[in-house]
N, C-alpha and C positions, 0 to 999 in steps of 0.2 A: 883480620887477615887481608893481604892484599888480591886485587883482582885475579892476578898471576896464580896464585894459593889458587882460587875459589876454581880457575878452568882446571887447575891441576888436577884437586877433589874430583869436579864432575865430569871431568871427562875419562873417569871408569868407565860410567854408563854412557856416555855422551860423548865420545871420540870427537867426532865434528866439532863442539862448541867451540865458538870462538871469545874472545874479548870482546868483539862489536857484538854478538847477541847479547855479552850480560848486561852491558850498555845499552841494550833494546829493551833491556827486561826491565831496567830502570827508569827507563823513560816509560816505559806504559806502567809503572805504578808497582810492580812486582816487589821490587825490594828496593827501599831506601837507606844504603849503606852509609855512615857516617863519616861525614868528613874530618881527617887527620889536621893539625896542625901547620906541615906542609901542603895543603889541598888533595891530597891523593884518597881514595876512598877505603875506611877500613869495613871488611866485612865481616857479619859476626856467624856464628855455628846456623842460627835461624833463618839469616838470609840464605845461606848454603842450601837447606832443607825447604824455602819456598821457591828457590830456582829450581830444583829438582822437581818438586811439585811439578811447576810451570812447565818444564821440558816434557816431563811426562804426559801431560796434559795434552798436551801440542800431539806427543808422538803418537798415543794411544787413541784420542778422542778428536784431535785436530781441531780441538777446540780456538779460538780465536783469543786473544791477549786481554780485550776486556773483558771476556767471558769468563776467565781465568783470576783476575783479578777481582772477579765478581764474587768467586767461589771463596779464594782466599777471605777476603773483605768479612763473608759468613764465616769462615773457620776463626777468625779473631773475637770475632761476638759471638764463638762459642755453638755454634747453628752448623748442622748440616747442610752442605752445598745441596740444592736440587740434581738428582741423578742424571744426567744426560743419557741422549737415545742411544743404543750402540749403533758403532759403524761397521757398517758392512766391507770387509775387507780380506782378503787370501794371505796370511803371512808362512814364508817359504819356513823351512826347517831352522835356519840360518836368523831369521827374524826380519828378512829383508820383505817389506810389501809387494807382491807380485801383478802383473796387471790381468784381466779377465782373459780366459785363453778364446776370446769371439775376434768375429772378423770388426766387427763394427758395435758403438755402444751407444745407450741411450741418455738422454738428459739425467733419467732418473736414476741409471747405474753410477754416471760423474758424481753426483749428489752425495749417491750414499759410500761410493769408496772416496770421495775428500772430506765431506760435509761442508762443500761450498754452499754459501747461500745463494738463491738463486737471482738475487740485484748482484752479486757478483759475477758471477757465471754471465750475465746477461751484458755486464762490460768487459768481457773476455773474446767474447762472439763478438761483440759490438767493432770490437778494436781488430778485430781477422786475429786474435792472435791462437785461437782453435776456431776449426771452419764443419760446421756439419755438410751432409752430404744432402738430396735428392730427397730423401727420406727424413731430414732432420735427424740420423745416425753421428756418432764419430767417430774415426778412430781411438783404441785401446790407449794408444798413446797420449791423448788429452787428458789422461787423468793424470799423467805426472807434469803435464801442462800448467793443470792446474794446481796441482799440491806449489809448484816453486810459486806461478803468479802469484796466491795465499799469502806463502813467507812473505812473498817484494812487498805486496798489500796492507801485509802488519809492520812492514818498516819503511809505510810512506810512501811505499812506489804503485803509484797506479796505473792500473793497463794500458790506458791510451799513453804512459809515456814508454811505451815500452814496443810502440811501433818499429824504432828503428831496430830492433834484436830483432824483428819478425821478418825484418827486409832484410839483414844478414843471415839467417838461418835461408831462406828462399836462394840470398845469393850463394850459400855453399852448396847446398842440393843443385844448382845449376851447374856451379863446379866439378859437382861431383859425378852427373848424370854426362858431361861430355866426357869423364873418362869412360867411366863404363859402359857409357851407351853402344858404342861401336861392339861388346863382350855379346852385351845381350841381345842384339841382333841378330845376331848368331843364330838359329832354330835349331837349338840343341840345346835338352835337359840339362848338360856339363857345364854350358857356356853361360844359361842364365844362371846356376844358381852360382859359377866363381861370380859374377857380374856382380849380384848380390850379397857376396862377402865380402867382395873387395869395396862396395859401397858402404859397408857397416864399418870396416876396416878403414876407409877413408873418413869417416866421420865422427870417430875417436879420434883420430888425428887430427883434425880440423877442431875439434873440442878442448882437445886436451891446447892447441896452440891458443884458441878464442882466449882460454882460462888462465893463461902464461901472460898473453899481453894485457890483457886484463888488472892481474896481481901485478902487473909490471906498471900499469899506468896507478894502482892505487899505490904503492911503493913509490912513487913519483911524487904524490899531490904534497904533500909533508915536505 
């Protein structure tokens, strides 16, 4: 079956999947779909079923690509995968992963809701693209910091290239803090907390256009 076929299939369970993932998934060894006559790759029922695998793996366990490939590798000669540790992690009703309801988190809270290793974690810091506090604390928010860096990291991209999003994300919070800043000045309960919807509000905006011009420049490269 074609590529087209295989996102069709899994994205039941897997809405997001794109074409460039199954294309990742081939490149790290997941499944080797056979080549058609024309060059186009045909997929069989069993590649279907170890991409499944694989997504699962990722979603449930955050397991990493060779780790995954490791596991497969044993299910073909017949062998139980070694069990991995569970992660520790909140998922809403919805199935959507929610972050810790604290002010501030620890290395080892990051750890256990991504399962980043910690020579990972340690070029994430490295490169400012999460910054701890006074304390060595983070914000809640480094953990979805880190789940994306993870994906960039299993398709090649690694943290230090990834300075100049960090210097764009700084310069939109600067954008964003002169609209509002004048609200929240204000000394009034009303006034900070519109200040801070209208920043939360400004910053899906500012996301959702990053992600436009973005798809517009990869729509381009071709």
């Amino acid at each position: 079956m074609s590529i087209s076929r295989v996102q069709e299939l899994v994205s039941t369970e897997f809405p997001s999947v794109s074409q460039a993932k199954l294309r990742l998934l081939e490149k790290h060894g997941i499944v080797d779909p056979a080549r058609r006559a024309n060059g186009y790759r045909g997929y069989s029922e069993a590649d279907v079923e170890r991409i499944r695998y694989a997504l699962r793996q990722q979603r449930d366990s955050y397991l990493p690509l060779d780790k995954i490939g490791e596991n497969l590798a044993m299910l073909d000669r017949g062998e139980d995968p070694i069990p991995t540790e569970p992660v520790a992690r909140m998922v809403s009703n919805d199935g959507e992963v929610v972050l810790p309801k604290t002010s501030r988190v620890t290395v080892r809270q990051i750890m256990d809701y991504t399962a980043v290793s910690a020579e990972s974690l340690d070029k994430m810091v490295t490169a400012k693209l999460i910054s701890p506090d006074l304390s060595t604390r983070f914000s809640p928010r480094a953990i979805e910091v880190v789940r994306a860096l993870m994906q960039l990291e299993q398709a090649g991209i690694e943290p230090r290239n990834l300075r100049a999003a960090k210097s764009s994300a700084n310069a939109a919070v600067d954008l964003i803090d002169k609209v509002v800043g004048p609200k929240r000045a204000k000394n009034t309960a009303a006034a900070k907390d519109r200040a801070r919807q209208d920043a939360y509000d400004l910053a899906q905006i500012l996301s959702s256009l990053i992600e436009a011009l973005i798809l517009q420049g990869v729509e381009e490269l071709s």
